[in-house]
C-alpha positions as CSV (number, residue, x, y, z in Angstrom):
1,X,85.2,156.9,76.5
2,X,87.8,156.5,79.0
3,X,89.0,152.6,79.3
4,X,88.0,152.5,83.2
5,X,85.0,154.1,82.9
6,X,82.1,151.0,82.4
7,X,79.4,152.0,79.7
8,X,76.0,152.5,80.7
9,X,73.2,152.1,78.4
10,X,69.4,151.0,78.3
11,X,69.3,148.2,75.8
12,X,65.7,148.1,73.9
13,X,65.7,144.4,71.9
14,X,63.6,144.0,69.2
15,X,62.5,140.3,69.1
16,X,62.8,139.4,72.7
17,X,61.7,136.3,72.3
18,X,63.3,134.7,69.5
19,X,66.5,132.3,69.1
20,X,69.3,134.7,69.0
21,X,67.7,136.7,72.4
22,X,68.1,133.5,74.3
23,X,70.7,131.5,73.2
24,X,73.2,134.8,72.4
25,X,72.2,137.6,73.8
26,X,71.3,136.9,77.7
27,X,73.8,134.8,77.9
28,X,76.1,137.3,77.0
29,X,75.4,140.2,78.6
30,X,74.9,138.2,81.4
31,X,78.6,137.0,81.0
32,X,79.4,140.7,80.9
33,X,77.3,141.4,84.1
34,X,79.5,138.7,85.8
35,X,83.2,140.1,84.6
36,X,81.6,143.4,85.9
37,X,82.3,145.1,83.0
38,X,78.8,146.6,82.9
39,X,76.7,147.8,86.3
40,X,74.5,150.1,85.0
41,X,72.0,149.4,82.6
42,X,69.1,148.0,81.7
43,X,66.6,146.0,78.6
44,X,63.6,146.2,77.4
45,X,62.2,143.5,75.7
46,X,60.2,144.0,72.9
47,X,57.9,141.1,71.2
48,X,54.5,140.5,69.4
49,X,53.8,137.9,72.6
50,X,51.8,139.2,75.5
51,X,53.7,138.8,78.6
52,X,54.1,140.4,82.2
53,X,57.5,141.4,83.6
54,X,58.2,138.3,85.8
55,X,57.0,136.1,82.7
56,X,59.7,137.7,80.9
57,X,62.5,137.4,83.8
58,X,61.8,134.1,84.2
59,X,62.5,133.2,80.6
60,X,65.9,135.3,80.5
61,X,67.0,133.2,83.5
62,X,66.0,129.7,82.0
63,X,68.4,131.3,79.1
64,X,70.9,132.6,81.5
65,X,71.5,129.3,83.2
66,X,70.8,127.2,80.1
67,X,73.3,129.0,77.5
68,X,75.3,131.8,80.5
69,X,77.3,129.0,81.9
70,X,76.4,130.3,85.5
71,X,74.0,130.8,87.7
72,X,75.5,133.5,90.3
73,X,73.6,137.1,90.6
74,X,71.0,135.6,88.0
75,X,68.2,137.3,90.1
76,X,70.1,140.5,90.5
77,X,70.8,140.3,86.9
78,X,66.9,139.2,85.9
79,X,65.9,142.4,87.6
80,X,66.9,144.7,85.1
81,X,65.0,143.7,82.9
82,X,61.5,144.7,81.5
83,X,58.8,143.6,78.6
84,X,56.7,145.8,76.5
85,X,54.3,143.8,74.4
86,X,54.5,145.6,70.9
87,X,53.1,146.1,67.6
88,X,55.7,147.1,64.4
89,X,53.6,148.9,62.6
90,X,51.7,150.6,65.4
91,X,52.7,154.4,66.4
92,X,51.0,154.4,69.4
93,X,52.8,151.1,70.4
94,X,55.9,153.0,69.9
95,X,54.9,155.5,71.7
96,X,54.1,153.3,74.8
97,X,57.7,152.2,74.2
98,X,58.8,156.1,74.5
99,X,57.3,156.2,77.9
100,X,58.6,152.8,79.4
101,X,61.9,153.8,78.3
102,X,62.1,157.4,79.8
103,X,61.1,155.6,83.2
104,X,63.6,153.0,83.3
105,X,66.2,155.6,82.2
106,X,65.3,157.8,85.3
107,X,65.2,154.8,87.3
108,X,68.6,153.1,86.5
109,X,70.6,156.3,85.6
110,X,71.2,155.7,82.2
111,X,72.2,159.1,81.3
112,X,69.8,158.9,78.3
113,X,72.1,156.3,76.6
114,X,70.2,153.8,74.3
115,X,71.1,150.8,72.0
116,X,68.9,150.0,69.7
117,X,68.7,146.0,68.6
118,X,67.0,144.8,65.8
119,X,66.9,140.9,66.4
120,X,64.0,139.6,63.9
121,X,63.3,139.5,60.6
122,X,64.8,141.9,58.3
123,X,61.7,143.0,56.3
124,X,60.9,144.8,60.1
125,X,64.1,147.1,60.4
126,X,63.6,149.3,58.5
127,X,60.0,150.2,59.5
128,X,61.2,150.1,63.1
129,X,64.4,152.4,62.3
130,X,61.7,155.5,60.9
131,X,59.2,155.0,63.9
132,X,61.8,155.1,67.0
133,X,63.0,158.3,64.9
134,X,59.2,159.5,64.1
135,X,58.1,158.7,68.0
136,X,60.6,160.4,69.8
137,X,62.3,157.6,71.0
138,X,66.0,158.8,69.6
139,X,65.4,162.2,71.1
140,X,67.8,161.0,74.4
141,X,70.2,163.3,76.4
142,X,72.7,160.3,75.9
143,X,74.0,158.4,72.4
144,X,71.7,156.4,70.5
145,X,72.5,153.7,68.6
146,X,70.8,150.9,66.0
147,X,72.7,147.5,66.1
148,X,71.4,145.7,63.1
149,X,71.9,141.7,62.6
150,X,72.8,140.2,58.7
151,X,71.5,139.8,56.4
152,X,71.5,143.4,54.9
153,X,69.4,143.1,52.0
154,X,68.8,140.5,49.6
155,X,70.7,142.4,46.8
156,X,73.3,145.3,46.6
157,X,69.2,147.3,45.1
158,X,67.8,146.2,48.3
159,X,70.5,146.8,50.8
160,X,71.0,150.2,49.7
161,X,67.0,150.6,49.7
162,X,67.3,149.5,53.6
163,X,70.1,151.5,54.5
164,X,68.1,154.7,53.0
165,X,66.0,154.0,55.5
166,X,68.0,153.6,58.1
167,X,70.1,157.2,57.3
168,X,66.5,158.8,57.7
169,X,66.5,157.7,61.9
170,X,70.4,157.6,62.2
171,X,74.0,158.8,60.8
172,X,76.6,156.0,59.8
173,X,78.3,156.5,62.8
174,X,75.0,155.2,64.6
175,X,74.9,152.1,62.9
176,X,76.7,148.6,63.8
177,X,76.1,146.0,61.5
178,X,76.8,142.6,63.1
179,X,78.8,140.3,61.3
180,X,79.2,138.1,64.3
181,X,82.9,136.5,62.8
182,X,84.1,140.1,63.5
183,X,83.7,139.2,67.6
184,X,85.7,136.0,67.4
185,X,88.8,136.1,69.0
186,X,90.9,134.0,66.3
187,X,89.2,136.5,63.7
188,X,90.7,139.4,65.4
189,X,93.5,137.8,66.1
190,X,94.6,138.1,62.0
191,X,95.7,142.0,62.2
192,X,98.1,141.5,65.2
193,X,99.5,138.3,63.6
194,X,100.4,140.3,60.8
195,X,100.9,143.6,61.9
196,X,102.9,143.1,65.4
197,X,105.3,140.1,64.0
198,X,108.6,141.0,62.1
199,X,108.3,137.1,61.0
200,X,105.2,137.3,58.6
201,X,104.7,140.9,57.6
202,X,107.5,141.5,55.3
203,X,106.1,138.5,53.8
204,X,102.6,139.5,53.6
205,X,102.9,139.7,49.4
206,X,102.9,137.7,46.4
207,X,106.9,137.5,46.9
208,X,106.6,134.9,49.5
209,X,102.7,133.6,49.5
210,X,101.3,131.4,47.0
211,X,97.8,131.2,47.8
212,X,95.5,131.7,50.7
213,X,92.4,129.5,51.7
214,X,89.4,130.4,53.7
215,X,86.8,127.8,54.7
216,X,84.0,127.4,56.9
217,X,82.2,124.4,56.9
218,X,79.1,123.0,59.0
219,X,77.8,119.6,59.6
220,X,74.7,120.9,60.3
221,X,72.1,120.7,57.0
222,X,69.7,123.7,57.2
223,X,67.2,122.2,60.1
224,X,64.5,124.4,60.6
225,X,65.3,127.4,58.5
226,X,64.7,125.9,55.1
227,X,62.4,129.0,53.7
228,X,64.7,130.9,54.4
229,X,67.6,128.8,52.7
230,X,65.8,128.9,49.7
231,X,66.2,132.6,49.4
232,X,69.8,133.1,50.5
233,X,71.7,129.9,49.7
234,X,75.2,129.7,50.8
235,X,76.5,132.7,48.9
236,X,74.2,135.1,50.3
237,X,74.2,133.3,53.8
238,X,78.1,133.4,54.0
239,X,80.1,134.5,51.5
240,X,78.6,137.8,50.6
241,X,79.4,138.6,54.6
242,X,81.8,136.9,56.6
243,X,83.8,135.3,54.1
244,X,84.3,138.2,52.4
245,X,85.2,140.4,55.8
246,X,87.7,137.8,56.7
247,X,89.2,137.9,52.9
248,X,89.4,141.9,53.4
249,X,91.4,141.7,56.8
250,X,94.1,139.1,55.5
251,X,94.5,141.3,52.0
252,X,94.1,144.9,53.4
253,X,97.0,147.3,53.6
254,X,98.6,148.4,57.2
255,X,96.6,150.9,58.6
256,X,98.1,154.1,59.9
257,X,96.4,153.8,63.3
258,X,94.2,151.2,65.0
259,X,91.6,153.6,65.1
260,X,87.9,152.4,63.8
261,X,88.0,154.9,60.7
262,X,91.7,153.7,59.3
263,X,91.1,149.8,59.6
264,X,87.7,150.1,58.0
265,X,89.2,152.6,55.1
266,X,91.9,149.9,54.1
267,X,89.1,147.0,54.1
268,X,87.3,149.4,51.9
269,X,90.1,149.7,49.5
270,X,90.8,145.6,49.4
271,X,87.2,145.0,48.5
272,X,87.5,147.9,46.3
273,X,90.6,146.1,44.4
274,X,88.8,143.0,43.6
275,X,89.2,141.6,40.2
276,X,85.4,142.3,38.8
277,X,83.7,139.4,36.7
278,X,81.2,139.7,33.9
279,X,78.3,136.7,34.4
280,X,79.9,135.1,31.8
281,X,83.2,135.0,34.1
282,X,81.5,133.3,37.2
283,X,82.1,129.7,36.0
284,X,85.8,130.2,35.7
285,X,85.7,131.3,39.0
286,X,83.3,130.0,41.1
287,X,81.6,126.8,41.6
288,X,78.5,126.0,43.7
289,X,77.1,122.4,45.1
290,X,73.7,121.1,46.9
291,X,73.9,118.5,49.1
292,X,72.1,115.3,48.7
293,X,71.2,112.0,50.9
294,X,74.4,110.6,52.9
295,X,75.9,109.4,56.7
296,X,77.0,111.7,59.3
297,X,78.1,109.9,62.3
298,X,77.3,106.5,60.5
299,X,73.1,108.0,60.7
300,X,71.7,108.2,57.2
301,X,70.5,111.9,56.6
302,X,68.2,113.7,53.8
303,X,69.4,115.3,51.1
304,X,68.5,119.3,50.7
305,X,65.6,118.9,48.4
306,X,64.1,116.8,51.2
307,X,64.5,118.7,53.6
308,X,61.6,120.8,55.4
309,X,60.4,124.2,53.6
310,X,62.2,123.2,50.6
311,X,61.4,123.3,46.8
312,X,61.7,119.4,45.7
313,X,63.6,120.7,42.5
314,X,66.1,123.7,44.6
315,X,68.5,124.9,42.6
316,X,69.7,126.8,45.6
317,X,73.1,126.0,46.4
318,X,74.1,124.5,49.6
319,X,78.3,125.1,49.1
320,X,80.2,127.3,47.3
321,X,83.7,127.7,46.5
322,X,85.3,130.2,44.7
323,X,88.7,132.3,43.6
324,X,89.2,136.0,44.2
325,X,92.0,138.2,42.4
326,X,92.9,141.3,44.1
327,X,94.5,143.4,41.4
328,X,97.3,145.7,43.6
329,X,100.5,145.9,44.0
330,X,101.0,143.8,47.0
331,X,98.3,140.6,45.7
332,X,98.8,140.5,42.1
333,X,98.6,137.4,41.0
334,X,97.6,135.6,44.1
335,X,94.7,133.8,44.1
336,X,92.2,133.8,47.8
337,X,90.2,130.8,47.2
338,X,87.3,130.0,49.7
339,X,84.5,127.6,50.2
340,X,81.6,127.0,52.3
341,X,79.1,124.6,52.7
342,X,76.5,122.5,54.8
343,X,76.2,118.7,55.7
344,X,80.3,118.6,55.1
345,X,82.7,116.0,57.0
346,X,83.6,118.7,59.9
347,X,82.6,121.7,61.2
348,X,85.6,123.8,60.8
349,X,86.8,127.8,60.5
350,X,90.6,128.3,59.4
351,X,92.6,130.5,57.2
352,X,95.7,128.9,55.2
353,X,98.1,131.0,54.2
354,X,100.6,129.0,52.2
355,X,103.8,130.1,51.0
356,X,105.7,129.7,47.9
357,X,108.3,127.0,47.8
358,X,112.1,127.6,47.7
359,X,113.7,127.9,44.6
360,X,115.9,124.9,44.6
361,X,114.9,121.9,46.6
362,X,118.6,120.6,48.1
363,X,116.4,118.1,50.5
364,X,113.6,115.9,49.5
365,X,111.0,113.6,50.5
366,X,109.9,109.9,49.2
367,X,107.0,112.4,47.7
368,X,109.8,114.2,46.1
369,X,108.7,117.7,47.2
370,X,109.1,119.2,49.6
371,X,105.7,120.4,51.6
372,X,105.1,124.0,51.6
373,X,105.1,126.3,54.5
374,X,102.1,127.1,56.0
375,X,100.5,129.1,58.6
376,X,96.7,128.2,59.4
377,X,94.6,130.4,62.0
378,X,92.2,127.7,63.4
379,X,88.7,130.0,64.0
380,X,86.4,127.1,65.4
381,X,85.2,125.3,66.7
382,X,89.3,125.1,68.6
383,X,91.4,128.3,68.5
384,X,95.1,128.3,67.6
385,X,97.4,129.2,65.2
386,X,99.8,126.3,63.4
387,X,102.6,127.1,61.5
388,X,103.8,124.3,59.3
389,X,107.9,123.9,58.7
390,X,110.1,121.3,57.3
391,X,113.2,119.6,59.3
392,X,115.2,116.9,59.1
393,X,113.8,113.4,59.5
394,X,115.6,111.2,62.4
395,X,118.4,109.0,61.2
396,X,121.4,109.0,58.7
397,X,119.2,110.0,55.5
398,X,118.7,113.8,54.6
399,X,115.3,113.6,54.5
400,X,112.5,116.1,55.4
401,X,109.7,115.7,57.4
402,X,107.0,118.6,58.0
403,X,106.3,119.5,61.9
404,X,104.1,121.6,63.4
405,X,104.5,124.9,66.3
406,X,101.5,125.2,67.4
407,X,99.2,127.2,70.0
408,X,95.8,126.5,71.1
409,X,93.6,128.6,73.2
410,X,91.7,125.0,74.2
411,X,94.3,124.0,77.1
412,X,95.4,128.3,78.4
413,X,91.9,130.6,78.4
414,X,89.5,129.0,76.1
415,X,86.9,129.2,79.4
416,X,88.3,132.8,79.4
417,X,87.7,133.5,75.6
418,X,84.9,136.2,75.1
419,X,81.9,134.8,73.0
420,X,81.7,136.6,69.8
421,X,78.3,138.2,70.7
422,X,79.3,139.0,74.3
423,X,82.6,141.1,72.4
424,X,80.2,143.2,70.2
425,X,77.7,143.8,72.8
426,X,80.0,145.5,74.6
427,X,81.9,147.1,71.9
428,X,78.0,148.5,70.9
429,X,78.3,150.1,74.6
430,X,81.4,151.4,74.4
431,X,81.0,153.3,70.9
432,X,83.7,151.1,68.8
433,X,82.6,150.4,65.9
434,X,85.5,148.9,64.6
435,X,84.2,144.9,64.5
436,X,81.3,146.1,62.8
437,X,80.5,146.6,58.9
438,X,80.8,149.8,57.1
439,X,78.1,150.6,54.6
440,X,81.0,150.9,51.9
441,X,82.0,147.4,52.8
442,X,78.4,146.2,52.8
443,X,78.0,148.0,49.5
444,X,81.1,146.7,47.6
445,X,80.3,143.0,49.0
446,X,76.6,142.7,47.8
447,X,78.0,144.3,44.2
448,X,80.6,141.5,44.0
449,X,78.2,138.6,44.8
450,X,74.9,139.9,42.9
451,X,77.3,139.1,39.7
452,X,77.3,135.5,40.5
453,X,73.6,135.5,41.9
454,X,72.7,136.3,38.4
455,X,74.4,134.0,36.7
456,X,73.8,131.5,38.5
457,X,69.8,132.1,39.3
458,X,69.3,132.6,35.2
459,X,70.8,128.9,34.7
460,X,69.3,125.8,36.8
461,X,72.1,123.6,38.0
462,X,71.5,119.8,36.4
463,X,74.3,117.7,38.4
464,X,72.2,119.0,41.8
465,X,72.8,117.6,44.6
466,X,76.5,116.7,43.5
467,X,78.0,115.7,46.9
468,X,77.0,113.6,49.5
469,X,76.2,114.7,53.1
470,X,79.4,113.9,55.4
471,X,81.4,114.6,52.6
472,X,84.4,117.5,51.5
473,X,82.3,118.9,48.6
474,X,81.7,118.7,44.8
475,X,84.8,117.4,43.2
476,X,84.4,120.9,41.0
477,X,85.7,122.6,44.1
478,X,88.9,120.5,43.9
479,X,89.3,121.1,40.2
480,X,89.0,124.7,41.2
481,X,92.4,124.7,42.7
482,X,94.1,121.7,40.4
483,X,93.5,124.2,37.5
484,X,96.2,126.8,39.3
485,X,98.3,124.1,40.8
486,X,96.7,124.1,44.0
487,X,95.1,121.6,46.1
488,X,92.9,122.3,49.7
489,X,94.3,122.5,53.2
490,X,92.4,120.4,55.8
491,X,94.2,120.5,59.0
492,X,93.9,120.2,62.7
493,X,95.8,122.1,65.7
C-alpha cells in the first residue's frame, strides 16, 4: 500500500461489548479518526446482548470521551458504526452478519476490505474463524483479515490445535496475533537503538555485555479476573508472550531488510537458539512466587489465595523470574534474566542492558568498584532511554561517581505517543504484519514454557505465598542472579 494512500476497511468486532472494545479499541480508532489517518471505514459490532444501533453508538461515545481523550467529531465518528446481535454457534446468525456487512460495504465504499477481530474469550475463535469462512463472509472483493488477541492456547498441543483451525478460514499471512507490547513505542524503539547507532551495535555481544534484564511488574493483584488467573498464572499470562517477544528483539541477529518477513525470520532463529531444559532443569533456572497479604500505598491488601475466584490452596504462581541461555555465536554465555509479577512495589517495564566492566579499574569508589555501564529502555508507565556512565567526582580526589544521559518522551510528545492498540489497529489496515506474532514464534514460545508448566504443575509449591504484596519479590529471585554474580536493576528516568 502506498504511504499516502489511507486504508479503508469494515472492521467486524467480535465482543463489542466487552472491556477491551471500550477501554482500547474506540478509543483508539477514534484517535485514528481524529489524526485523519483513517476516513473510510466502518464497524460492526458483534455481541450476545440485544441492542439497537443508537444503543450501541451511544455506548462507543461514553467510551470515546471516557478513555479517547476528546470529544471533537464524536458524532461523526459514532455514525459509522453498527450492531448485530449474534449467536457463535448459530449459521444462520452468521449469515445475518453476511448480509449487514455487504450493505455497509456498498454504503461506505469499502472496496470489500474486512478485518476480522476476535475480542472475547478464546474457546470462541476458533469456531468463529470456520463459520465466517463456511458462511461466505471471507468471500470479499477486498483483503480479509483475522486479528486475534493472546492468549493462543493454553499449551504449545492446544495452540497448534487452534491455529489448525484458523489455517482452515485463513493463510498465515491473514493472521495478526496481538501481542499488544509489540505497539508500544519504547518496544519498538529497541531495533533502531541497536541497529541505527554506531555506539551500541558493535557491542551488541558477549564481548562487551554482561547480562541483560527484562522486567515488568504491576501493582495491581488480579482484581476481577481470578478464574482466569488460576489457569494461566504469570508464566502463561506474560512470559510465554511478551516477555519472551521482547527477549527475541534484544537477542536477534540484524535483519537484511526491515521488511515484515526478515525481522520475524531472525526472531525465529533467536527463539530457535534457546538453551532447551529438561523438567529436571527448571529449578536451576527459573523460580516462581505467589503473593500473599501486605500494604500498597500504606492500605492493607489480600493475599492471592484470598482473592475472588481463587482456590484457597493455589499453587498458581503470581511472579516469575527466570534465566535464558541463547546458545550462538553472538550470546554465548550471556545470561537474559527476566521477572514478572503482581502486587510488586512499582508498576514498571524496562530493559537493562549491562555491560561488562573494564579490565583494570585505575579509578575507584568508597564501594571499591566501579558501577557498570548500563543502558535501560524505560517501556512504562514513562518512556525514555538512560544510559548510565561513570565520571569524575567534584573536588581534588579521583573518585568516580555514576551519572546519567537521559531522554524521556514524558516532557517532548508523550501526548503525541501512539497508544499501543491505536499502532496495531492501524498496522491491521494497512497490511504490516510486522508488530504481530508469527506462528513459528508462537510455536517455539509455548514449547519453551510448557517445560516449566510441567514441572512446576506436577510439584505443589509449599513456601506459597513467599512475598508480600508491595514488595520486589521472593528473595529466590535475587538468589537467581547472586548465583552468576549478578544482582537486579531497578531504576528510574
Amino acid at each position: 500500500m502506498s504511504e499516502n494512500k489511507k486504508p479503508t476497511a469494515l472492521i467486524i468486532i467480535f465482543g463489542a461489548t466487552g472491556d477491551l472494545a471500550k477501554r482500547k479499541l474506540f478509543p483508539s480508532i477514534y484517535r485514528l479518526f481524529r489524526k485523519d489517518k483513517i476516513d473510510k471505514f466502518a464497524v460492526i459490532g458483534v455481541a450476545r446482548r440485544s441492542l439497537t444501533n443508537e444503543q450501541f453508538q451511544e455506548n462507543v461515545k461514553e467510551s470515546v470521551l471516557t478513555f479517547g481523550n476528546g470529544e471533537e467529531d464524536v458524532e461523526e465518528f459514532i455514525s459509522h458504526f453498527h450492531y448485530h446481535s449474534h449467536d457463535v454457534s448459530s449459521s444462520e446468525s452468521y449469515s445475518q452478519l453476511k448480509v449487514l456487512a455487504e450493505s455497509i460495504d456498498n454504503q461506505y465504499s469499502l472496496e470489500g476490505n474486512r478485518i476480522f477481530y476476535l475480542a472475547m474469550a478464546p474457546e470462541f475463535f476458533g469456531t468463529i474463524a470456520e463459520q465466517v469462512k463456511a458462511q461466505g463472509l471471507t468471500d470479499t472483493a477486498g483483503y480479509k483479515r483475522l486479528v486475534i488477541e493472546k492468549p493462543f492456547g493454553h499449551s504449545f498441543e492446544t495452540a497448534q490445535q487452534l491455529n489448525e483451525q484458523l489455517r482452515t478460514a485463513f493463510r498465515e499471512d491473514e493472521i495478526y496475533r496481538i501481542d499488544h507490547y509489540l505497539g508500544k513505542e519504547m518496544v519498538q524503539n529497541i531495533e533502531v537503538i541497536r541497529f541505527s547507532n554506531a555506539l551500541f551495535e558493535p557491542l551488541w555481544n558477549n564481548r562487551y555485555i554482561s547480562n541483560i534484564q527484562v522486567t515488568s511488574s504491576e501493582v495491581l493483584g488480579v482484581e476481577e479476573r481470578g478464574r482466569y488467573y488460576e489457569t494461566s498464572g504469570a508464566l502463561r499470562d506474560m512470559v510465554q508472550n511478551h516477555l519472551m517477544q521482547m527477549v527475541a528483539l534484544l537477542a536477534m541477529e540484524p535483519p537484511i531488510s526491515l521488511t515484515t518477513e526478515e525481522i520475524r525470520s531472525e526472531k525465529v532463529r533467536a527463539l530457535r537458539s534457546l538453551r532447551p531444559m529438561a523438567v529436571n532443569d527448571v529449578d536451576n533456572y527459573f523460580v516462581r512466587g505467589q503473593y500473599g497479604a501486605g500494604q500498597l500505598n500504606g492500605e492493607d491488601v489480600p493475599g492471592y489465595r484470598e482473592e475472588h475466584n481463587v482456590d484457597p490452596e493455589s499453587n498458581t504462581e503470581t511472579f516469575v523470574a527466570g534465566k535464558l541461555m541463547i546458545d550462538n555465536f553472538r550470546w554465548a554465555g550471556v545470561p537474559f534474566y527476566i521477572r514478572t509479577g503482581k502486587r510488586m512495589d512499582k508498576k514498571s517495564t524496562q530493559i537493562v542492558v549491562q555491560f561488562k566492566d573494564i579490565p583494570m579499574n585505575l579509578y575507584y569508589r568508597t564501594e571499591e568498584n566501579l558501577t557498570p555501564n548500563l543502558l535501560v529502555i524505560h517501556i512504562q508507565p514513562e518512556e525514555g532511554i538512560t544510559l548510565q556512565l561513570n565520571a569524575k567526582k567534584a573536588g581534588t580526589t579521583a573518585n568516580t561517581t555514576p551519572v546519567k544521559l537521559a531522554v524521556s518522551n514524558e516532557g517532548i510528545d508523550k501526548m503525541n505517543t501512539p497508544e499501543a492498540y491505536e499502532k496495531l489497529i492501524f498496522d491491521s489496515m494497512r497490511g504490516d504484519a510486522t508488530n504481530f506474532t508469527h506462528w513459528d514464534e508462537v510455536a517455539l514460545s509455548w514449547k519453551f514454557t510448557d517445560i516449566i508448566s510441567e514441572a512446576w504443575e506436577t510439584k505443589k509449591e509449599p513456601s506459597f505465598p513467599n512475598y508480600p504484596a508491595g514488595s520486589a519479590g521472593p528473595k529466590a529471585a535475587d538468589d537467581l542472579l547472586a548465583q552468576d554474580g549478578h544482582k537486579w536493576w531497578s531504576t528510574d528516568i
